[in-house]
Residue, then its C-alpha position, 0 to 999 in steps of 0.5 A: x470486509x474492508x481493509x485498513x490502509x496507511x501510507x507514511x513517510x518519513x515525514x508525515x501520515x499520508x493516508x489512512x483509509x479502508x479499502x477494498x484492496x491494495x496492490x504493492x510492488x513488492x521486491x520479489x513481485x506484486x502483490x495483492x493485498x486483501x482484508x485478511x491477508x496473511x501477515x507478512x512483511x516485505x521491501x518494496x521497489x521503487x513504482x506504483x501502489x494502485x488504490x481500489x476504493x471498492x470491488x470493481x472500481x477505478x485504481x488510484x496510483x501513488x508512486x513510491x521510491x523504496x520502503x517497506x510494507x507490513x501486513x498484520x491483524x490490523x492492516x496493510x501499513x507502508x513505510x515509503x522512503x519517499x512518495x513522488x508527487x505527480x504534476 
């Protein structure tokens, strides 16, 4: 089972994909986040959201600067503040 995943910032819809898992840099530690989570919502420090397309796969990171991240019956939604493009 897949996980729905967005990325948005006060600009624009960065992403919006299924996934395999999500890991956050929440305030108070990182967290996992799988199809099915429980809800939760949380603060996110400035670091790394690392992408798992599929079970056992190489991670894609984006770098965040602050923001929030939501998980509900539909999904993984983060709010970032701002995503730090890398050269």
């Amino acid at each position: 089972m897949a996980l729905n995943f967005e990325l948005v910032t006060p600009e624009k819809l960065l992403r919006s994909e299924e996934v395999h898992m999500v890991v956050v840099p929440g305030t108070e530690g990182d967290m996992g986040i799988f199809a099915r989570h429980a809800p939760v919502m949380t603060t996110i420090r400035d670091g790394n959201i690392s992408i798992y397309k599929t079970a056992g796969g190489e991670a894609e990171t984006i770098k965040v600067e602050g923001g929030f991240a939501e998980v509900n019956s539909k999904g993984l939604t983060i709010l970032a503040e701002k995503v730090v493009e890398e050269d």
